[in-house]
C-alpha positions as CSV (number, residue, x, y, z in Angstrom):
1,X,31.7,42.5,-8.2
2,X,35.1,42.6,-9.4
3,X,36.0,38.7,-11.2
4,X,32.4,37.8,-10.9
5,X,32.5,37.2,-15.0
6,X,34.3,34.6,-16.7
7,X,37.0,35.8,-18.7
8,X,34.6,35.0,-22.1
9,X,32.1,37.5,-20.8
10,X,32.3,41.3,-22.0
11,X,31.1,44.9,-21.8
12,X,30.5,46.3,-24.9
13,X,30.8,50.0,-25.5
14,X,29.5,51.4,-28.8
15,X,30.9,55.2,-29.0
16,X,32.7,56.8,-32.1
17,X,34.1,59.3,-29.6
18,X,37.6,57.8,-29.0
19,X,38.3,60.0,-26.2
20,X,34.9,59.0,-24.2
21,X,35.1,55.7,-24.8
22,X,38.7,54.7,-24.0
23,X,38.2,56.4,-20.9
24,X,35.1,54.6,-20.1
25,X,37.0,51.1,-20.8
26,X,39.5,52.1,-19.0
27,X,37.5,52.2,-16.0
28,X,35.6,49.3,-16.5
29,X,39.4,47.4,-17.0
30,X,40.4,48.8,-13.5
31,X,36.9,46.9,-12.2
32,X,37.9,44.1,-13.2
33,X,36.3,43.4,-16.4
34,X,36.8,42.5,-20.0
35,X,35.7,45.1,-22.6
36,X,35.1,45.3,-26.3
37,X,35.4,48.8,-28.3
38,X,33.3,49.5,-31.4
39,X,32.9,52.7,-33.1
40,X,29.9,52.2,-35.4
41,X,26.9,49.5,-35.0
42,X,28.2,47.4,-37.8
43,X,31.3,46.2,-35.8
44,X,28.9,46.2,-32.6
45,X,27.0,43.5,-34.4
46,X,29.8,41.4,-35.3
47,X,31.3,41.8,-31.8
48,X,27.5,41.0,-30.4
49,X,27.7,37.3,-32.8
50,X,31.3,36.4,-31.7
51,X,31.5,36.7,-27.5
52,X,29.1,36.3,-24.7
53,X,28.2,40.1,-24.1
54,X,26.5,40.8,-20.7
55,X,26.2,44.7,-20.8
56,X,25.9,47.3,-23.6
57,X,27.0,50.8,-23.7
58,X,25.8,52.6,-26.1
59,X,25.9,56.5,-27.2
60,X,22.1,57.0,-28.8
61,X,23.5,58.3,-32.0
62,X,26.2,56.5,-34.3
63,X,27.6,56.9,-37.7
64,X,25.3,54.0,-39.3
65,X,21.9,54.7,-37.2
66,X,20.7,54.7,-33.5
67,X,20.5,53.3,-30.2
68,X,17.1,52.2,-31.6
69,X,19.0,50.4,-34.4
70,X,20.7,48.5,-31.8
71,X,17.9,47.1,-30.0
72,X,15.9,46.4,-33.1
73,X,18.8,44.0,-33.7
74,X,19.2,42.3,-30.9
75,X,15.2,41.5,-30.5
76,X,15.4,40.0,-34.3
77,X,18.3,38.0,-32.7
78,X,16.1,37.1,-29.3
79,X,18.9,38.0,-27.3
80,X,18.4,39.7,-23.7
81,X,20.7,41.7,-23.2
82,X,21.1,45.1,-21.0
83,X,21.7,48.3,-22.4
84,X,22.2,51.5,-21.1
85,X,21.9,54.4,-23.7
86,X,24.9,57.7,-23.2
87,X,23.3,60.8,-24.3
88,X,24.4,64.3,-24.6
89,X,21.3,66.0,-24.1
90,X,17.9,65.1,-22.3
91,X,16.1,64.5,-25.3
92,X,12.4,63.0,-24.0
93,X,11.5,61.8,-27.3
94,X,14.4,59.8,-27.8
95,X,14.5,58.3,-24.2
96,X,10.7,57.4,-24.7
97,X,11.4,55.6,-27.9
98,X,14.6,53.4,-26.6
99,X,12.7,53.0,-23.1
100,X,9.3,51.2,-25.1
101,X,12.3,49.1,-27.0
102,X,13.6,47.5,-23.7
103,X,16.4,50.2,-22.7
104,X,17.0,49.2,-19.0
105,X,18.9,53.4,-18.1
106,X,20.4,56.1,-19.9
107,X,23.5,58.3,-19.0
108,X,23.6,62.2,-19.7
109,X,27.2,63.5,-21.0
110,X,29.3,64.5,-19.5
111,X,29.2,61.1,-18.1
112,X,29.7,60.6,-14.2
113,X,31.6,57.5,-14.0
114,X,30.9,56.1,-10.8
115,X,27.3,57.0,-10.9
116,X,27.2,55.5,-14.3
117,X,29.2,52.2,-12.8
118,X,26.8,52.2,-10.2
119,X,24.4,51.7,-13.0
120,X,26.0,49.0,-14.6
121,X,27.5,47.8,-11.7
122,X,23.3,46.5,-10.9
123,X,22.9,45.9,-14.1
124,X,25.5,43.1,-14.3
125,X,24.2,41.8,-11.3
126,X,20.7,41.4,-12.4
127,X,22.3,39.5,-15.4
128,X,24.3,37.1,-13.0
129,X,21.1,36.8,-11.0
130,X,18.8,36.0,-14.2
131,X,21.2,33.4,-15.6
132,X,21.3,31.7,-12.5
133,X,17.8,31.8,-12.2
134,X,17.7,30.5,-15.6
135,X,19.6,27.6,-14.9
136,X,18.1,27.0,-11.9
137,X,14.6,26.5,-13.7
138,X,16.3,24.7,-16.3
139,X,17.1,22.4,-14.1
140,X,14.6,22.3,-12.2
141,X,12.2,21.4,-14.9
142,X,14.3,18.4,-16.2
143,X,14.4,17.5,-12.6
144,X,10.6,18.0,-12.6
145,X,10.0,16.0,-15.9
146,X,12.5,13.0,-14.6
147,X,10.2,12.6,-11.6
148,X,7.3,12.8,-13.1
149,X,8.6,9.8,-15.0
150,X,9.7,8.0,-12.6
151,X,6.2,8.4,-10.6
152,X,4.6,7.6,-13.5
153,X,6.8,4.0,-13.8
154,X,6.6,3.8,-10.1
155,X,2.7,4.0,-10.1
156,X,2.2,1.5,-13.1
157,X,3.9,-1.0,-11.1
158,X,2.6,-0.2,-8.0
159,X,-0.5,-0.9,-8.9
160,X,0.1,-3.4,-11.2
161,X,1.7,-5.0,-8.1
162,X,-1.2,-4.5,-5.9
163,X,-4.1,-5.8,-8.1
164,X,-2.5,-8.4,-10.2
165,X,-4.3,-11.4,-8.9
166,X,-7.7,-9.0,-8.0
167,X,-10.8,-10.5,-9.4
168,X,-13.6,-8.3,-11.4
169,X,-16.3,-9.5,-9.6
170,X,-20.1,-7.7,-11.0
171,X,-21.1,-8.6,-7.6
172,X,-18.7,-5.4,-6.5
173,X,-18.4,-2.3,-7.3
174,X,-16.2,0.7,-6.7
175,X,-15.6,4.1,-6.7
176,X,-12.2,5.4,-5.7
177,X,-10.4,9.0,-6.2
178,X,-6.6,9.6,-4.7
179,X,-5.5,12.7,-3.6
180,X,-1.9,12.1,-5.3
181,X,-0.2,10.1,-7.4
182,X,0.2,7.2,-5.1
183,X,-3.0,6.3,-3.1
184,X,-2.7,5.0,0.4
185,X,-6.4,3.4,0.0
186,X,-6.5,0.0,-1.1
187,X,-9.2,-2.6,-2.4
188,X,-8.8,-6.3,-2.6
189,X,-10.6,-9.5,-3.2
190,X,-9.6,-13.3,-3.2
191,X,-11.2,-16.5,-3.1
192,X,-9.3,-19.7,-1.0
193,X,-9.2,-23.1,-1.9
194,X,-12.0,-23.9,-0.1
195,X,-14.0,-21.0,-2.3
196,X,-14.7,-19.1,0.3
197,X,-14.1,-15.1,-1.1
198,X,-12.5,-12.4,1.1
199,X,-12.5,-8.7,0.4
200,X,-10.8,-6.2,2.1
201,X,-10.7,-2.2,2.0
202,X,-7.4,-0.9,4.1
203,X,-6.8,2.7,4.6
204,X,-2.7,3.3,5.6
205,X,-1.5,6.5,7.6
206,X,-1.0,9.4,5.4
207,X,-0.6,10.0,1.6
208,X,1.0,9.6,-1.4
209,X,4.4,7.0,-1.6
210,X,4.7,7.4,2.3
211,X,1.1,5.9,2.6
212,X,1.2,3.6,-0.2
213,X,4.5,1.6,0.3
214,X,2.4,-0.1,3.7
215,X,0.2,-1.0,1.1
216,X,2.1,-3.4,-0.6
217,X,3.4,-5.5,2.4
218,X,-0.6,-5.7,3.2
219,X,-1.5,-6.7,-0.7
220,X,1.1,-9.3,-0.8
221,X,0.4,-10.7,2.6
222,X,-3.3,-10.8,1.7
223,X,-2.9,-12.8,-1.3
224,X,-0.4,-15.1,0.2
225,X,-2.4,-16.1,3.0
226,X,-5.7,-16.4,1.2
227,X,-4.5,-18.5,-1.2
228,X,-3.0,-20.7,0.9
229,X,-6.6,-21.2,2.6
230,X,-5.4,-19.7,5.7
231,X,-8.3,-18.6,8.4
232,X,-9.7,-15.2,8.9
233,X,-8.3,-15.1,12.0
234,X,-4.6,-16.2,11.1
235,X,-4.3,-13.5,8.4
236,X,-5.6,-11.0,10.5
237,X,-2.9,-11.6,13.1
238,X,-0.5,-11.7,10.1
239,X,-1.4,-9.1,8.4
240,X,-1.0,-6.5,12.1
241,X,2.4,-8.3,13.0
242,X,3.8,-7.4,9.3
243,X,2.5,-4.0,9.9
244,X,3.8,-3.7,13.4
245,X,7.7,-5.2,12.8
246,X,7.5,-3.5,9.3
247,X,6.6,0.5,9.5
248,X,7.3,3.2,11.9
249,X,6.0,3.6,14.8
250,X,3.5,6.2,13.3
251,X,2.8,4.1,10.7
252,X,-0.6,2.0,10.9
253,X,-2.8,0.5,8.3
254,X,-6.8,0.8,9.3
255,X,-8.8,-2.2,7.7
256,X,-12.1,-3.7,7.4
257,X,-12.0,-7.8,6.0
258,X,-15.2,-9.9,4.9
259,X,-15.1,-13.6,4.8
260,X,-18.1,-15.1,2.9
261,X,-17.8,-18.7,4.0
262,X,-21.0,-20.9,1.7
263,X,-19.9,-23.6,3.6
264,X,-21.2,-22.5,7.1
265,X,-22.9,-20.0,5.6
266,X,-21.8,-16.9,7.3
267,X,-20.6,-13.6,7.2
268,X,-17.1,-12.5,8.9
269,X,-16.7,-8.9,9.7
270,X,-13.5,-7.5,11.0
271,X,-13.3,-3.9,11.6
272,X,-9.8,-2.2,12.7
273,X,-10.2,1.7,12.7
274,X,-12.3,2.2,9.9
275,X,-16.2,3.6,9.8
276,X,-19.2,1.4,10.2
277,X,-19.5,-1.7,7.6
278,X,-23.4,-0.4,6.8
279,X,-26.3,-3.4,6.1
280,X,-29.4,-3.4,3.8
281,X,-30.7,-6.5,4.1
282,X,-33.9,-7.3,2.4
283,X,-36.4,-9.4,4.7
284,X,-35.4,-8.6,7.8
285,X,-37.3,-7.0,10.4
286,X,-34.2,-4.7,10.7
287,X,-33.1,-3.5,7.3
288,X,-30.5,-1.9,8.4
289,X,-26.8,-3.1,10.3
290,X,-23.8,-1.8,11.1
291,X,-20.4,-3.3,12.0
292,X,-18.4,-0.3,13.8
293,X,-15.1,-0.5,15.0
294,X,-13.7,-2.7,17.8
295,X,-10.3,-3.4,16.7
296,X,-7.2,-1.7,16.8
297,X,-6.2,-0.4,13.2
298,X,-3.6,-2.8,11.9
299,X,0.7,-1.8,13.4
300,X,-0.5,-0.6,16.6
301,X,-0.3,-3.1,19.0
302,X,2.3,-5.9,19.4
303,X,1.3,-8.8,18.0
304,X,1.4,-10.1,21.7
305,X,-1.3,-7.8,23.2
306,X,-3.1,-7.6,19.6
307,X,-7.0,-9.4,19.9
308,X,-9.1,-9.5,17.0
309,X,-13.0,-9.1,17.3
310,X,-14.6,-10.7,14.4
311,X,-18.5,-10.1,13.6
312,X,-20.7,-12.9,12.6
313,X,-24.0,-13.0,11.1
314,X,-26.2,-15.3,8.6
315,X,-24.9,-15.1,4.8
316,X,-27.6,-13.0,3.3
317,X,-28.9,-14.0,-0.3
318,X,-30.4,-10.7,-0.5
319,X,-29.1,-6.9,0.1
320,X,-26.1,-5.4,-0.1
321,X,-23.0,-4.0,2.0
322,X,-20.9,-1.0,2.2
323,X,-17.4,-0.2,3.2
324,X,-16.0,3.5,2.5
325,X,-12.7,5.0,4.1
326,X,-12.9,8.1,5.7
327,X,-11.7,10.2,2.8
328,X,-15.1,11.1,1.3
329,X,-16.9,11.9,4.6
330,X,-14.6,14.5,5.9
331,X,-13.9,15.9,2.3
332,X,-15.5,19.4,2.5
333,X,-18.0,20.2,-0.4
334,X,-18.7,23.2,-2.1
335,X,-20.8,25.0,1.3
336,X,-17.0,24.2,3.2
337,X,-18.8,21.5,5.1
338,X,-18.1,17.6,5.0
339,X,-19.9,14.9,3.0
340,X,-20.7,13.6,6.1
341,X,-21.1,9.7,7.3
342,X,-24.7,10.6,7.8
343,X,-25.2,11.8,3.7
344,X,-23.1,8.8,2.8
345,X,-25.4,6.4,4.9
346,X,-28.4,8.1,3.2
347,X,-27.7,7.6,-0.8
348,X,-26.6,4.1,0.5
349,X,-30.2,3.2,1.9
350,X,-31.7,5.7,-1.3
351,X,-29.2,4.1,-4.1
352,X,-28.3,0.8,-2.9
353,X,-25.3,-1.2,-5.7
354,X,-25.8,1.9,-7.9
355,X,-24.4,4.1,-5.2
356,X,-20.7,4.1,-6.7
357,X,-22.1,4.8,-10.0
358,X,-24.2,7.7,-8.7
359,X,-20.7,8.8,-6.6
360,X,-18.8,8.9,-10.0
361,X,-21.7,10.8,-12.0
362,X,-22.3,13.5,-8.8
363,X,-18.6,13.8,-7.7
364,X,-18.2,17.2,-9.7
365,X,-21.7,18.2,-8.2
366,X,-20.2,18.0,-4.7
367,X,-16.9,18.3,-4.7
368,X,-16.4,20.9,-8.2
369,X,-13.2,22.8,-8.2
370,X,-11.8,21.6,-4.2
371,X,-8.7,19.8,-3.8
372,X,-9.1,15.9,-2.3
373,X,-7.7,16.5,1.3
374,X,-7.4,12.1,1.6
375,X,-7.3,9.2,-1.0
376,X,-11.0,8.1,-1.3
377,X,-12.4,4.5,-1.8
378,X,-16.3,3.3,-1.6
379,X,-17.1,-0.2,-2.3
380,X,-20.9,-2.1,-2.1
381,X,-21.2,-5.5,-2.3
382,X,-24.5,-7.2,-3.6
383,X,-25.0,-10.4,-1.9
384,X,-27.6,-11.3,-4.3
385,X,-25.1,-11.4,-7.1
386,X,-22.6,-13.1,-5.0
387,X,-25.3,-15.8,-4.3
388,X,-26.1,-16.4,-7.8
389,X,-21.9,-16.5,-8.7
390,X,-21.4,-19.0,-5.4
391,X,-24.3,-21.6,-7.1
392,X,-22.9,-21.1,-10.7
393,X,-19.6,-21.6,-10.6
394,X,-17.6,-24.4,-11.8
395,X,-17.3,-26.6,-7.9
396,X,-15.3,-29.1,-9.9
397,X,-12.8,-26.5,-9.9
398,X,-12.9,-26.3,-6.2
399,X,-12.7,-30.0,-6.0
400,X,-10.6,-30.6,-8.1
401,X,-7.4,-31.4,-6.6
402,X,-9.1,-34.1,-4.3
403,X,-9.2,-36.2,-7.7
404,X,-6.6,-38.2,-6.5
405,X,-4.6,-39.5,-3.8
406,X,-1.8,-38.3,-1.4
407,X,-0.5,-38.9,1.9
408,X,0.9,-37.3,5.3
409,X,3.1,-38.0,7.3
410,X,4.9,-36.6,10.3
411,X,7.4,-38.0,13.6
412,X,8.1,-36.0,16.4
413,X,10.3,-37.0,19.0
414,X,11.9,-36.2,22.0
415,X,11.1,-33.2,24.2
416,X,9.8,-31.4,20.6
417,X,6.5,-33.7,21.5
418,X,5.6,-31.5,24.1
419,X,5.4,-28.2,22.4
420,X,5.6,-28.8,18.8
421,X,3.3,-26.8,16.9
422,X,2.4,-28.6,13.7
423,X,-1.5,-28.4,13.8
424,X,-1.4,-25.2,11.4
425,X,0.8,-26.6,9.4
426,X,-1.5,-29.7,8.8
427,X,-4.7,-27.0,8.5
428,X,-2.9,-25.2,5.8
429,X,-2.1,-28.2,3.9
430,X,-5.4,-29.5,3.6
431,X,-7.2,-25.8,3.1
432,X,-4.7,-25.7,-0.3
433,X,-6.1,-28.9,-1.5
434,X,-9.3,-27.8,-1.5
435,X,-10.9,-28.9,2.0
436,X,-13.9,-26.9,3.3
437,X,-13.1,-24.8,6.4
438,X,-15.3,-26.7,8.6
439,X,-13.8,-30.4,7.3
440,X,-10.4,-29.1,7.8
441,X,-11.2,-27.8,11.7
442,X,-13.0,-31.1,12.4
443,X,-9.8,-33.2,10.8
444,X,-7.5,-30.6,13.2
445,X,-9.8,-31.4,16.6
446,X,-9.7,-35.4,16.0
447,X,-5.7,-35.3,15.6
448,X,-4.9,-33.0,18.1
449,X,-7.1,-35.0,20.6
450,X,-5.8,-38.4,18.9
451,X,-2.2,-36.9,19.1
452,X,-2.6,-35.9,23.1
453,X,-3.4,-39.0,23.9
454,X,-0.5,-41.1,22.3
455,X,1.6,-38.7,24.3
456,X,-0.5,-38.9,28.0
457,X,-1.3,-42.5,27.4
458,X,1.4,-43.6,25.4
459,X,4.6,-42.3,26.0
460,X,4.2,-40.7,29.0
461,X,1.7,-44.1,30.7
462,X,-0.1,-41.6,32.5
463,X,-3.4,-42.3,34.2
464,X,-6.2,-40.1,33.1
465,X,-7.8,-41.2,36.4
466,X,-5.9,-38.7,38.1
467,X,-7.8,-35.9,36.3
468,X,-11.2,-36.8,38.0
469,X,-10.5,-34.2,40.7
470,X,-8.8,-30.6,40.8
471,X,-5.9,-32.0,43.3
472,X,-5.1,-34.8,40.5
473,X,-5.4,-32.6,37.6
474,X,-3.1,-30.3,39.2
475,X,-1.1,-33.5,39.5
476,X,-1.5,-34.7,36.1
477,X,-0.3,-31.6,34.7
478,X,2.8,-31.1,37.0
479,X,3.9,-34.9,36.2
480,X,3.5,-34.3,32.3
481,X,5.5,-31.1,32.7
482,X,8.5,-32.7,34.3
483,X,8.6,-35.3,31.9
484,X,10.0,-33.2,29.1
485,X,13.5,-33.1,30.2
486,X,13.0,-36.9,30.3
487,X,12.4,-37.6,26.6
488,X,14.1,-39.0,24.4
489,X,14.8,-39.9,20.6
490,X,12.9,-43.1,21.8
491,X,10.1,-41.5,22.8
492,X,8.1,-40.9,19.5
493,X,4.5,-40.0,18.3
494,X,3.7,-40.5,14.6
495,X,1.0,-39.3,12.4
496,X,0.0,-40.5,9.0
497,X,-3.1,-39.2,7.0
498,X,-4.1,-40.3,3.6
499,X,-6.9,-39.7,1.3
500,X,-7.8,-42.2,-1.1
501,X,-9.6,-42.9,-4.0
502,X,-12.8,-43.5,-2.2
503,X,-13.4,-39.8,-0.8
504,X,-11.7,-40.7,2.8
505,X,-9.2,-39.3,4.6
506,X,-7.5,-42.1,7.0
507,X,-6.1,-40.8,9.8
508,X,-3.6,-43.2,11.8
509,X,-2.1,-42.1,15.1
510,X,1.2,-44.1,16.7
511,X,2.8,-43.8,19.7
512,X,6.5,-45.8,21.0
513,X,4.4,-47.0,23.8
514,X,4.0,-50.7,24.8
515,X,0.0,-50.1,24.6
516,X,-2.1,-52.9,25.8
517,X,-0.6,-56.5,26.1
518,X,-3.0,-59.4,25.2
519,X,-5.2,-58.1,22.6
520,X,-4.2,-59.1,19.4
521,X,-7.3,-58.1,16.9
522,X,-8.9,-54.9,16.8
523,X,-9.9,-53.4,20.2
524,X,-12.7,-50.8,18.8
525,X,-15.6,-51.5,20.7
526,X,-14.2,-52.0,24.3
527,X,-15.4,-48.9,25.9
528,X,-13.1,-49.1,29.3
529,X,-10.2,-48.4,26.9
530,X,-12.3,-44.5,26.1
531,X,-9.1,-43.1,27.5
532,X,-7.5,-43.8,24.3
533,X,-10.6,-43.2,22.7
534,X,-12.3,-40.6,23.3
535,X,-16.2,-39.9,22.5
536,X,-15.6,-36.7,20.7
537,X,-13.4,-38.6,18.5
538,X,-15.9,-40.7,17.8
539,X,-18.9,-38.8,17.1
540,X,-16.4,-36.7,14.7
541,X,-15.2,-39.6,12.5
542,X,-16.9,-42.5,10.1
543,X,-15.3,-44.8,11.8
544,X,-12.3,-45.7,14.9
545,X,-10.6,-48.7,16.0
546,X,-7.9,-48.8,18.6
547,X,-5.1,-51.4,17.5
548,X,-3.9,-54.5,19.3
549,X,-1.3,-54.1,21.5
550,X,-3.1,-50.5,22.0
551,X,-0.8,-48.1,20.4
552,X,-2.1,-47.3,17.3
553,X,-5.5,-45.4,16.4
554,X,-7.0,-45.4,12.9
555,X,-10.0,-43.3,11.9
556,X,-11.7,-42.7,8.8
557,X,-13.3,-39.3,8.3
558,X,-15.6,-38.0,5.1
């Protein structure tokens, strides 16, 4: 033990016997430690105010009062700190009294000096061990506090992050309770450009931060994509490549995405990993649906092997859907069993869109006292509410940004013609002005056909004769293949589309070919030119005319 104290720390002995107490400071000195002499309790409480004391010694009775006296003092002063009491008789009484004031051992005269520095020699220890202990917890609790800051700052813009742009929607409803801080469970809702509204419930691998840092690549990803009027389909694949390159390998995000789409009228239903999407559907001969699981949950697959299976049913005007996580259904209740998928389905079919209201009220009831083993979200969606919003709201919102005019305008040249993607590129820009889905997929069929043929036909003068039989569309395919290495900056393909003030969209496709010699007025209606103008084309578009000499193509959709 010897140096253990700092050279600021004492032992105090309190002993009017001179010869007894020099002899027990000398001792202590040859241990190693500092030591303080006092013959009376007065100077022992002005020692005790000046220097750090860790250990007293003190003979029970003194010129101006008792042991007792001394510990009196030091609990008005709230100071802890050891004493052991020299006596020099076993007086019972007197131990008993000093004992119920805090007295930690007493020594009998005459004193034993290396039983009694065994004593102390514990003693000091102890103290050492409580001041570190002290400190420790001291710090510990500032560390404590500091964190719980920091969560709390973390989690405020977490989820401020997260649902920003989320709409309250009384067609939805919600109950959700996290089993930390940070929830890995997380609810969205958006409507595209073309007003069709998504809503998505995604469950990530674990809990707390871990869980719910996924969670934000998947929010912002989400929004992005929706409000850039992207398909279901494209931000699904998004959405699982982000997870995959993103998170650790044994990191995934389970997710279940809606698409309401008025203009088809349908429902989209993906499910990756998560439980049934449940039904009730009011004037069917089948109330009840489900929409299990036949995805992959969202990071697991590559995004080369990655498929997605998307459900699609009639937009209902009636009834109501539900989408949970798995948290509440495997969360034991008060009998240590789970909820249960089969309970849950029940008070869906029983309650209906006052399910989460019934969940909050009856949570206690269940659940009263146990800890949440996983973050739990439950969400219903009442179609006849949605309904009632879709043929209320403001369309000219929807519309508005086709108020006007614009045009676009792309070349592609060179070998690029032959695998340049730009089709979702011209998809995207017309979903962000406001296109329904179905106008923009029929404008993306008529180019990309329209766009084809300027390259077979145009550029590349090939015969589309030879595709009549499997030999020569084997042959057609091989000769259009070779020709890439062949292109040049002379070899071009342009397309220009503009909508006007008349509600049209004007397509016109051009190619650097020689097209037809000998026409010199519009070529339209000569149907041994359908090469060039195909029948699908037509039957898609207001109106087509092919272009004297042959190498341009204009339609006019609406």
């Amino acid at each position: 033990m010897s140096g253990h104290l700092a050279i600021n720390h004492f032992v105090l002995v309190v002993d009017n016997d001179a010869v007894v107490s020099q002899s027990i400071s000398d001792f202590i000195h040859s241990k190693g430690y500092s030591v303080i002499v006092s013959d009376n309790l007065e100077d022992a409480f002005f020692e005790i105010s000046l220097n750090k004391i860790d250990l007293i010694l003190v003979n029970y009775f003194q010129p101006d009062g008792t042991a007792i006296t001394l510990l009196e003092h030091l609990k008005s002063l709230n100071k802890e700190i050891p004493v052991i009491v020299i006596n020099d008789k076993k007086d019972p009484q007197a131990f008993l009294g000093c004992f119920e004031m805090g007295v930690l051992d007493f020594v009998v005269k005459p004193i034993n000096v290396e039983l009694f520095w065994y004593k102390a020699e514990c003693l000091l220890t102890r103290v050492q061990l409580q001041q570190k202990v002290k400190q420790q917890s001291s710090e510990l609790e500032k560390m404590l506090y500091e964190k719980a800051r920091e969560e709390q700052m973390a989690r405020h813009i977490f989820e401020h992050l997260v649902n920003i742009d989320n709409n309250h929607f009384d067609f939805i409803k919600t109950f959700c309770q996290a089993s930390a801080n940070f929830s890995g469970d997380i609810l969205l809702n958006g409507v595209s450009p073309n007003g069709n509204l998504f809503l998505m419930l995604a469950d990530s691998t674990g809990h707390g931060l871990s869980a719910a840092m996924p969670i934000m690549r998947v929010a912002s990803t989400f929004r992005a994509m929706v409000s850039k009027g992207f398909s279901l389909v494209t931000l699904i694949y998004e959405l699982n490549e982000k997870v995959y390159h993103e998170n650790p390998e044994d990191r995934f995000v389970a997710c279940i995405i809606l698409e309401a789409d008025f203009f088809r009228n349908k429902l989209y239903v993906w499910n990756g990993g998560m439980p049934p999407v449940y039904l009730h559907l009011e004037h069917e001969l089948s109330n009840d649906k489900a929409f299990n699981s036949t995805n992959m949950a969202l990071g697991i697959l590559p995004p080369n092997t990655f498929v997605a299976d998307i459900f699609s049913i009639d937009l209902p005007n009636h009834g109501y859907a539900c989408l949970f996580s798995d948290g509440l259904i495997e969360q034991h209740t008060l009998e240590e069993q789970p909820f249960g998928i089969g309970r849950l389905q029940s008070l869906f079919d029983e309650k209906l869109g006052d399910l989460t209201h019934y969940l909050t009220d009856s949570f206690e009831q269940y659940f009263q006292g146990k800890h949440i083993a996983d973050d739990i979200t439950v969400c219903t969606l009442d179609f006849e509410r949605l309904y009632q919003w879709h043929q209320t709201r403001d369309f000219k919102e929807l519309t508005s940004n086709l108020n006007g005019e614009f045009s676009w305008d792309i070349k592609i040249s060179g070998a690029m013609l032959l695998n340049a993607d730009y089709l979702s590129t011209l998809n995207q820009f017309l979903s962000v002005f406001g296109f329904a889905t179905n106008f923009c997929q029929r404008v993306f069929t008529v180019v990309a056909e329209l766009f084809s043929n300027a390259i077979d036909h145009g550029v590349l003068k090939l015969d589309s004769r030879l595709k009549n039989d499997p030999e020569g569309f084997e042959l057609y395919h091989s000769i259009r293949d070779n020709y890439s290495e062949r292109l040049s900056a002379d070899d071009w393909v342009k397309v220009s589309i503009t909508w006007n003030h008349m509600s049209e969209l004007v397509i016109t496709v051009a190619d650097s070919g020689k097209g037809f010699t000998g026409f010199n007025r519009s070529i339209s209606g000569y149907p041994e030119l359908s090469g060039r103008g195909l029948s699908l084309v037509k039957t898609l578009c207001k109106q087509y005319e092919l272009i004297s000499p042959g190498n341009i193509t204009r339609v006019v959709m609406e």
